[in-house]
LUMTORVEX-900840 format. One line per field, with one value per atom (N, C-alpha, C): x, y, z; residue in one letter; atom name; chain. Coordinates in Angstrom, 2 decimals. Example, Ala and Ser with C-alpha at 12.3 -4.5 7.8 and 13.67 -1.06 7.14 Angstrom:
BEGIN
xx = 13.19 | 12.30 | 13.20 | 12.85 | 13.67 | 12.90
yy = -5.69 | -4.50 | -3.30 | -2.25 | -1.06 | 0.03
zz = 7.80 | 7.80 | 7.80 | 7.08 | 7.14 | 7.87
residuo = A | A | A | S | S | S
atomo = N | CA | C | N | CA | C
cadena = A | A | A | A | A | A
***
This chain:
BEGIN
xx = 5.23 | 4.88 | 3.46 | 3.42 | 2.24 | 1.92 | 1.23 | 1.03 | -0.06 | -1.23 | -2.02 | -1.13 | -0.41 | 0.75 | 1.76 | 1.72 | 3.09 | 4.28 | 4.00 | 5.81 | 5.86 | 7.20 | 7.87 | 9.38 | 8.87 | 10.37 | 10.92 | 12.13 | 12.47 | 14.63 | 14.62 | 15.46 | 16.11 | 17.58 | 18.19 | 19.27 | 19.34 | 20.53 | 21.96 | 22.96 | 23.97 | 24.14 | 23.68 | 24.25 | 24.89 | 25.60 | 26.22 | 25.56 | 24.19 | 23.34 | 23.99 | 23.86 | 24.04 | 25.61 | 26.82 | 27.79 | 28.46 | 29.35 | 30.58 | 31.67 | 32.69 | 33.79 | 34.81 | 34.50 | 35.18 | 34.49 | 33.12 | 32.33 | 31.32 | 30.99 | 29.95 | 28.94 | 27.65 | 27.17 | 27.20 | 26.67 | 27.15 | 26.09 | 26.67 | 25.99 | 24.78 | 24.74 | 23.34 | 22.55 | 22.74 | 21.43 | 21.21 | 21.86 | 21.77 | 20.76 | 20.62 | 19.87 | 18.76 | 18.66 | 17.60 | 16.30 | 17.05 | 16.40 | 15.11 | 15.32 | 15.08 | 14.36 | 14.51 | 14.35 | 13.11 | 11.83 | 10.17 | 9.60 | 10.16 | 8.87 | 8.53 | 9.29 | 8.24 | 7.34 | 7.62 | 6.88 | 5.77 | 5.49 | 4.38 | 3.60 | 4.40 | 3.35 | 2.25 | 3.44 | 2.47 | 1.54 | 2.18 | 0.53 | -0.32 | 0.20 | -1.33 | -1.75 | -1.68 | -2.24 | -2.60 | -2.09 | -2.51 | -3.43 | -3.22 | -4.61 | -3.99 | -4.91 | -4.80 | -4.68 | -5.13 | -4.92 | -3.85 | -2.73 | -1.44 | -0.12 | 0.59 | 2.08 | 2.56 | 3.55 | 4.77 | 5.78 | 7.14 | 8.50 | 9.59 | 10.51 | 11.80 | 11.87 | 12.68 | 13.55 | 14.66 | 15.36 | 16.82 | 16.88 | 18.45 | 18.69 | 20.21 | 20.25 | 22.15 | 22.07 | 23.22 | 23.42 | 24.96 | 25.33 | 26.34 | 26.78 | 27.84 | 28.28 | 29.35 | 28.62 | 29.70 | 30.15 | 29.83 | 30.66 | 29.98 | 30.65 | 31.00 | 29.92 | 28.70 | 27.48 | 28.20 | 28.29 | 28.76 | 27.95 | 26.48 | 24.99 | 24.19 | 22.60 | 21.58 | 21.78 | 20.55 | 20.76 | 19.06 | 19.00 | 17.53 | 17.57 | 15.96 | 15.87 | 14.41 | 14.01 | 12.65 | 12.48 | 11.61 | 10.97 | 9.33 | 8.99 | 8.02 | 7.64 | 6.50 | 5.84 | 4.88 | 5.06 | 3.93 | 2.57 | 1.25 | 0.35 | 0.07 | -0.10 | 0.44 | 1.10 | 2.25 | 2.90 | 2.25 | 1.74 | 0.75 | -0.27 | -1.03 | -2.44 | -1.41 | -0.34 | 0.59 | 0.48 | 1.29 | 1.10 | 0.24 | -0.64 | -2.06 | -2.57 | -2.55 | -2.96 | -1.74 | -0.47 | 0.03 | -0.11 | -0.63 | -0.58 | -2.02 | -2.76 | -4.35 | -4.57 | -3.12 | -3.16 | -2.53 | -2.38 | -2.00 | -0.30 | 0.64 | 1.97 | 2.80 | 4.04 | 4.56 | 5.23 | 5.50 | 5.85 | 6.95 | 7.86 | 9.28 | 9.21 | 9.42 | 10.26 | 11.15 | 11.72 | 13.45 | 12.98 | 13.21 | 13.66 | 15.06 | 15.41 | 16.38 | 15.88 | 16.64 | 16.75 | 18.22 | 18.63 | 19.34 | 19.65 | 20.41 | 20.28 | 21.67 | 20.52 | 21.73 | 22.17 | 23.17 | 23.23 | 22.81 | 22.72 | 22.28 | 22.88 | 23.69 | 24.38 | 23.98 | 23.09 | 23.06 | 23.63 | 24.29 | 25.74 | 25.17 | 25.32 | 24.81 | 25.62 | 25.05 | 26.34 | 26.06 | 24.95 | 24.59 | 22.96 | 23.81 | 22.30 | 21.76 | 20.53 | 20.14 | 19.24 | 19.39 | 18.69 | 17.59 | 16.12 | 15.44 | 14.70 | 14.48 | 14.04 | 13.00 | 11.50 | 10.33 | 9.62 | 9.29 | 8.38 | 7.19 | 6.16 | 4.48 | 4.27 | 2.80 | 1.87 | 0.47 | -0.03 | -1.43 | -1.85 | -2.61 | -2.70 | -3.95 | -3.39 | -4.55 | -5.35 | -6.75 | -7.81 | -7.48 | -8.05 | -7.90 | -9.36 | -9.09 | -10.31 | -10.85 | -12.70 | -13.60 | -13.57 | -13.09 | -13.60 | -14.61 | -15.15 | -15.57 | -16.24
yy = 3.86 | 3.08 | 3.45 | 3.92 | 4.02 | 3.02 | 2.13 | 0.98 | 1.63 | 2.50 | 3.15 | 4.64 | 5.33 | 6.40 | 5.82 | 4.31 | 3.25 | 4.15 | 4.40 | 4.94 | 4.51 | 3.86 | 3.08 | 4.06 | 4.43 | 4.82 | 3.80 | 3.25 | 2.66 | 3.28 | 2.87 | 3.05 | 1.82 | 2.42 | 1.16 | 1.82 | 1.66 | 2.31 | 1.11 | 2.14 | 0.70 | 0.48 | -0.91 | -1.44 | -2.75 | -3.12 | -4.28 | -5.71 | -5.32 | -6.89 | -6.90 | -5.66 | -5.21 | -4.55 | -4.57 | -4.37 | -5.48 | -5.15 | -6.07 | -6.04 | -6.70 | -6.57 | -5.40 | -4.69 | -3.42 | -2.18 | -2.41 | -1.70 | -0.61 | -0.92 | -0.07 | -1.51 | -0.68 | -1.64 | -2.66 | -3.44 | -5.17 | -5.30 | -5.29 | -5.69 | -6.09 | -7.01 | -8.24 | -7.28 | -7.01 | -6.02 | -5.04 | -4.30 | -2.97 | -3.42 | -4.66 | -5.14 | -5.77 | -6.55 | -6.75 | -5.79 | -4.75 | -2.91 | -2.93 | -2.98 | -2.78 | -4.11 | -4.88 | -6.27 | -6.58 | -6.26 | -6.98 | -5.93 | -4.35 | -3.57 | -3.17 | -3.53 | -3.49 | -4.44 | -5.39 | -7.07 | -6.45 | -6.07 | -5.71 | -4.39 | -3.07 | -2.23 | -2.86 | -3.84 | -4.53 | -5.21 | -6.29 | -7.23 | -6.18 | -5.28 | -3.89 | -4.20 | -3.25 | -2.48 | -3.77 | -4.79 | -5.49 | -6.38 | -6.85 | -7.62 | -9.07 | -10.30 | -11.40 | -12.18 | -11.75 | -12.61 | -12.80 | -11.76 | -11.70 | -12.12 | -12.85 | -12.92 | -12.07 | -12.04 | -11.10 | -11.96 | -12.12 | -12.49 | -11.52 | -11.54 | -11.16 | -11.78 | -11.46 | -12.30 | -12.07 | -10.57 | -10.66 | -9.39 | -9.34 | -8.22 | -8.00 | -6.89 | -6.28 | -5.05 | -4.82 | -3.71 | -3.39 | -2.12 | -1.65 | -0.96 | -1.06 | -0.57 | 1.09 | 2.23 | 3.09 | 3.55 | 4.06 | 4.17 | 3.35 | 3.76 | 2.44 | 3.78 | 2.37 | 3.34 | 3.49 | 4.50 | 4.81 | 5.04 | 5.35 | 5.85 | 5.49 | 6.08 | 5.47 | 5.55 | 4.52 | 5.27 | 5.19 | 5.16 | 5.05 | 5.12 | 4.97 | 4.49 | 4.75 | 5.35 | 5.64 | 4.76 | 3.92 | 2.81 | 3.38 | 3.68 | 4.32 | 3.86 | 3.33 | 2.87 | 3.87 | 4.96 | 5.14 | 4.71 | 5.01 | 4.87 | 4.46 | 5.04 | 5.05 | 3.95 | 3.37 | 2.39 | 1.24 | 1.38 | -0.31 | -0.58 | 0.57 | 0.31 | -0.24 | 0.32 | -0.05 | -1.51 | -1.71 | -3.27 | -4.26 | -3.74 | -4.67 | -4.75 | -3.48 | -3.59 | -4.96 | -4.91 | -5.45 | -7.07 | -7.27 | -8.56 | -9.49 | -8.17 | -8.89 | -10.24 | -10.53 | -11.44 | -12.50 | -12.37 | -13.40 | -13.72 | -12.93 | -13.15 | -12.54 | -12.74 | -12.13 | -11.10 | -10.49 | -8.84 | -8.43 | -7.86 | -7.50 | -6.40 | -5.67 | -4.18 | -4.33 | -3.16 | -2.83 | -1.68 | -1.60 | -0.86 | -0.24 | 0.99 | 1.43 | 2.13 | 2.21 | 3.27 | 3.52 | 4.02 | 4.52 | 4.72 | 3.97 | 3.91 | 5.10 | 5.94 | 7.38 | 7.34 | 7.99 | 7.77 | 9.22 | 9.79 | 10.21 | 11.64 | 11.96 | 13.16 | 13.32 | 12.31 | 12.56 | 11.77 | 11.38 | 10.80 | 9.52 | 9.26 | 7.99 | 6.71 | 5.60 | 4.75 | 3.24 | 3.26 | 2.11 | 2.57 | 1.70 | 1.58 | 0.48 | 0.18 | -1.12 | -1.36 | -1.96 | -2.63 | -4.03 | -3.41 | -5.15 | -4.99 | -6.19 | -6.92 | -7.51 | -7.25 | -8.26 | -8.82 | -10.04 | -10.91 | -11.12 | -10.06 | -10.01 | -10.72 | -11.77 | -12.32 | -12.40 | -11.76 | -12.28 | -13.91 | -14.69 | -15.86 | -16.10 | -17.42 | -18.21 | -18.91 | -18.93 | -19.72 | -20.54 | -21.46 | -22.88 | -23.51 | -24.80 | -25.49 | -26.01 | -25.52 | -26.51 | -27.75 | -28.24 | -29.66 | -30.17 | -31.41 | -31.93 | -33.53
zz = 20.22 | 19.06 | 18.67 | 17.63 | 17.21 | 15.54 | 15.87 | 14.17 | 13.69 | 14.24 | 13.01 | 12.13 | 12.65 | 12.32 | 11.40 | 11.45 | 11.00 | 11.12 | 12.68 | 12.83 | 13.91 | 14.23 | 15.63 | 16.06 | 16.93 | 17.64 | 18.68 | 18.50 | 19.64 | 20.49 | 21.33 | 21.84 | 22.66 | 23.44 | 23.87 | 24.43 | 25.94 | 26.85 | 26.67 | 26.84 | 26.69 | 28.21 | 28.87 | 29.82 | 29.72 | 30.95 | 30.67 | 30.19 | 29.75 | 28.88 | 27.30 | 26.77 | 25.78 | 25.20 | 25.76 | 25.58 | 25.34 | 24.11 | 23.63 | 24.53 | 24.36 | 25.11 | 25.14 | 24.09 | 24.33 | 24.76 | 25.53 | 26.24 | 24.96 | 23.52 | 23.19 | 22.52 | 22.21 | 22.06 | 20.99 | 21.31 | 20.77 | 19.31 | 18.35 | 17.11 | 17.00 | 17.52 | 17.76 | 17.86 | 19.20 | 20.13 | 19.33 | 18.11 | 17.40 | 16.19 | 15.98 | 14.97 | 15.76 | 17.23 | 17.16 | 17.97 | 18.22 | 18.52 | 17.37 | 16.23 | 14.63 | 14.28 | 14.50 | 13.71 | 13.31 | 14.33 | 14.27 | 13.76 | 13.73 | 12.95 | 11.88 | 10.86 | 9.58 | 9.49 | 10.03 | 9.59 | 10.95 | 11.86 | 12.56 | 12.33 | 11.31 | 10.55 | 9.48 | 8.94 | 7.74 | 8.15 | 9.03 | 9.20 | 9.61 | 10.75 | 11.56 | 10.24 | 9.45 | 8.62 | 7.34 | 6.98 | 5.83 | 6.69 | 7.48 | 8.18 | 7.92 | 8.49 | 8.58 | 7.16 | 5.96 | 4.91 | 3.98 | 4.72 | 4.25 | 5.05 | 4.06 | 4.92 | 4.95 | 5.84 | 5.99 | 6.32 | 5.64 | 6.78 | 5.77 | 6.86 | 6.14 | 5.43 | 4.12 | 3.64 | 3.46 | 3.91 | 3.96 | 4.77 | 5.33 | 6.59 | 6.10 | 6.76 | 6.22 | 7.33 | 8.27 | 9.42 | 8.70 | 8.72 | 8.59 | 9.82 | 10.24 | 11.69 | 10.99 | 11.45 | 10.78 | 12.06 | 13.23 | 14.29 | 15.57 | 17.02 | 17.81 | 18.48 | 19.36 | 20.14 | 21.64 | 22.08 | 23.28 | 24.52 | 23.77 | 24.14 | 24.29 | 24.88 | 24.76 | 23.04 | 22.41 | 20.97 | 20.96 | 19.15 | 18.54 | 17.48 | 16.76 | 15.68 | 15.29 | 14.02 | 13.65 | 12.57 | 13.08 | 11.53 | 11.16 | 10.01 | 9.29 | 8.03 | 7.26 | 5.86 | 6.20 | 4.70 | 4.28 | 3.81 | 4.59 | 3.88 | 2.74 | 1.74 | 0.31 | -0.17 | 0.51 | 0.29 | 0.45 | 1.88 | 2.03 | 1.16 | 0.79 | 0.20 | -1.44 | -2.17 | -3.07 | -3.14 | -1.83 | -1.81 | -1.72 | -1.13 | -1.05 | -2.50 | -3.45 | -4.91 | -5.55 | -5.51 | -5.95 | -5.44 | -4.58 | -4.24 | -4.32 | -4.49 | -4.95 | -5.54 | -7.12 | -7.53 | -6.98 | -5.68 | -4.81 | -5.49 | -6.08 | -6.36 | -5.15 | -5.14 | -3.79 | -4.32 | -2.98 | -3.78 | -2.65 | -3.17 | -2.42 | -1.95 | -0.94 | -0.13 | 0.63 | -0.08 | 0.89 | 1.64 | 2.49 | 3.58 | 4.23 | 4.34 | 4.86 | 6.10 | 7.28 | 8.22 | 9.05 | 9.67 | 10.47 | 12.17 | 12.39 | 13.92 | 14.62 | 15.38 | 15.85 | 17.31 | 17.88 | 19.51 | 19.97 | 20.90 | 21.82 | 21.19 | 20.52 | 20.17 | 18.80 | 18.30 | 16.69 | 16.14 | 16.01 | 15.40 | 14.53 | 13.43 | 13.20 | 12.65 | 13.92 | 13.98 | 13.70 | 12.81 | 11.98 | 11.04 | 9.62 | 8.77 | 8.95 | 8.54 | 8.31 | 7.04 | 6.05 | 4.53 | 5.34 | 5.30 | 5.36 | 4.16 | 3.56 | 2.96 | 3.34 | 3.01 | 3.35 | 2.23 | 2.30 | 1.76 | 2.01 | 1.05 | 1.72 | 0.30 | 0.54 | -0.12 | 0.11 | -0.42 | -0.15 | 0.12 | 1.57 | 1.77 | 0.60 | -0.04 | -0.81 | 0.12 | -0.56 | 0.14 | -0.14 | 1.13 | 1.62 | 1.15 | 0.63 | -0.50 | 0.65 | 0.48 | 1.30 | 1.45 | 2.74 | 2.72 | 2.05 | 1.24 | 0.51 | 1.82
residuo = X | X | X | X | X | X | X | X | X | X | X | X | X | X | X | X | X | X | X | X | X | X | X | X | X | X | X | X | X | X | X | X | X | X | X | X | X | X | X | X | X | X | X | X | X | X | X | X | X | X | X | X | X | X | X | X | X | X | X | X | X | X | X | X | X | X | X | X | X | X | X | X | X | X | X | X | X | X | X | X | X | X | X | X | X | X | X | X | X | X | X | X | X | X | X | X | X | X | X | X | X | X | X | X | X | X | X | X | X | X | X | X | X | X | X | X | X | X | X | X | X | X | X | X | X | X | X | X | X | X | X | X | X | X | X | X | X | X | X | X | X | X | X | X | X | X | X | X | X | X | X | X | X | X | X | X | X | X | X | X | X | X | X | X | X | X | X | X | X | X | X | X | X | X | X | X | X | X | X | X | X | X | X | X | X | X | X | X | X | X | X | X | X | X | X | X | X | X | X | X | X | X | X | X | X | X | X | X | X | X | X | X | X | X | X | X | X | X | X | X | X | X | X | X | X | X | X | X | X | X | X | X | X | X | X | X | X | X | X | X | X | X | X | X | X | X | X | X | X | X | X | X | X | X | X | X | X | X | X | X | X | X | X | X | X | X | X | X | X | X | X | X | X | X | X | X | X | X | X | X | X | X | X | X | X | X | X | X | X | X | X | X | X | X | X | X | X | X | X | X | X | X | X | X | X | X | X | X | X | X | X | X | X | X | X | X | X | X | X | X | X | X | X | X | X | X | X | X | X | X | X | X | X | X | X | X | X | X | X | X | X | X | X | X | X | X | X | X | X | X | X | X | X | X | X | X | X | X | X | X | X | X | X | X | X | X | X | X | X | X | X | X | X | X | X | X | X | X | X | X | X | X | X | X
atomo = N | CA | C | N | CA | C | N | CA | C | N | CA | C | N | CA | C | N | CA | C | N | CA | C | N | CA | C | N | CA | C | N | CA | C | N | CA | C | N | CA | C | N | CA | C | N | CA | C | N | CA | C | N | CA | C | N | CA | C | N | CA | C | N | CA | C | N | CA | C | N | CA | C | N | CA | C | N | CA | C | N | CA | C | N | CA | C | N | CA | C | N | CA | C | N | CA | C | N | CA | C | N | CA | C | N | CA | C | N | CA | C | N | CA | C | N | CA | C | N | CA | C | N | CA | C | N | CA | C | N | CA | C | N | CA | C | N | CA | C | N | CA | C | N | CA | C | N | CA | C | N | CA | C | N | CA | C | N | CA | C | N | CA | C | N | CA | C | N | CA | C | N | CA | C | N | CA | C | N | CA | C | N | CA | C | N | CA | C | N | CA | C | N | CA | C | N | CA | C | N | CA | C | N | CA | C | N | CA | C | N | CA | C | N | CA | C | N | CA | C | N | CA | C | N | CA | C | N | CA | C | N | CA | C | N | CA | C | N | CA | C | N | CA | C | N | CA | C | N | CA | C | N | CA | C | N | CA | C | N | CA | C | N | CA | C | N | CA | C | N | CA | C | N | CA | C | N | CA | C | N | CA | C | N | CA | C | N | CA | C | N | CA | C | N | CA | C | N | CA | C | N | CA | C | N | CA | C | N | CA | C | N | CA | C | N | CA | C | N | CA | C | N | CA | C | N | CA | C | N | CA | C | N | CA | C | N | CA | C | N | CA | C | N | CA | C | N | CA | C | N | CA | C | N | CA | C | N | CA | C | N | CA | C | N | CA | C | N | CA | C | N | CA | C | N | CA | C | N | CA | C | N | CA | C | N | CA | C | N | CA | C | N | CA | C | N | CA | C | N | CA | C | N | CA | C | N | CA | C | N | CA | C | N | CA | C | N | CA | C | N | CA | C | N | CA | C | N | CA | C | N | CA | C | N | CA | C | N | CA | C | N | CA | C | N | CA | C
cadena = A | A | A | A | A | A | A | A | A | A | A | A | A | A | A | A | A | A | A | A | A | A | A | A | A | A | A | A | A | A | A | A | A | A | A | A | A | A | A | A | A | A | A | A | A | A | A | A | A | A | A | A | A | A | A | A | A | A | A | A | A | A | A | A | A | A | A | A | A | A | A | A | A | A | A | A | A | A | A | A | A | A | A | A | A | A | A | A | A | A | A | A | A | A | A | A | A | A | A | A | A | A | A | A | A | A | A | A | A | A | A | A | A | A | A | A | A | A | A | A | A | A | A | A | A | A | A | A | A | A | A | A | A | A | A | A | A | A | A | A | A | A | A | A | A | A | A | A | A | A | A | A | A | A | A | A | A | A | A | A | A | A | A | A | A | A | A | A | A | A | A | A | A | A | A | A | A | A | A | A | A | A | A | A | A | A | A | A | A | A | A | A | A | A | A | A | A | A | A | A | A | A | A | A | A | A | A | A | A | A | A | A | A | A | A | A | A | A | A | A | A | A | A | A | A | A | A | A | A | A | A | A | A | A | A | A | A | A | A | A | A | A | A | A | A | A | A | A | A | A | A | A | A | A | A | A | A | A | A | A | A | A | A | A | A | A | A | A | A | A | A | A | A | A | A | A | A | A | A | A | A | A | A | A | A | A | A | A | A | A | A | A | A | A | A | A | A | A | A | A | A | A | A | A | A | A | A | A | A | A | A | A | A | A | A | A | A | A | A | A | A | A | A | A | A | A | A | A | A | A | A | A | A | A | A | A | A | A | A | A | A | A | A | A | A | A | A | A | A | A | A | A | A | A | A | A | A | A | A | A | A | A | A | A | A | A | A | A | A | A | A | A | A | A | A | A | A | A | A | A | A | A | A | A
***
């Protein structure tokens, strides 16, 4: 993992924590491999005065993982400083995200669509 590069590689062996009942791996676990790193490139890199949460997720299962597998999550540069311009006026601002989760042979055996919700945080009024 590298958050100044904003690229995350992660991985995930199939053992019996992570297997469905027909022995490949189990949905859940294929999404939550994926799940925390865009929302942890952004805050790295946007800093404390901004939100981040999902606001929507979608996994497509195209074949069954038999394998270790993996998955490369990456925001361009370019993109964050994008967003930080766009949110200056403190409005919230949408990104989709796609990536691809492959097994051990290449093979790729789920997408995933996230959706995040960044805002710039409004100041909080001096006590009086």
């Amino acid at each position: 993992m590298n958050l100044e590069l904003c690229h995350v590689r992660v991985k995930m062996p199939l053992t019996w924590k992570n297997q469905n009942l027909v022995g490949t791996h189990f949905g859940g676990s294929l999404y939550s491999m994926v799940d925390p790193f865009y929302m942890m490139i952004l805050l790295h890199h946007l800093g404390s005065k901004y939100i981040v949460w999902d606001k929507a997720a979608e996994i497509n299962f195209l074949s069954p993982g038999r394998s270790t597998v993996h998955a490369d999550i990456r925001v361009d540069l370019a993109e964050i400083e994008q967003i930080r311009e766009l949110a200056e006026n403190y409005e919230p601002v949408l990104r989709t995200y796609h990536l691809n989760i492959f097994d051990e042979s290449g093979v790729r055996i789920a997408e995933v669509k996230k959706t995040l919700y960044i805002r710039r945080k409004k100041a909080k009024p001096f006590p009086q």
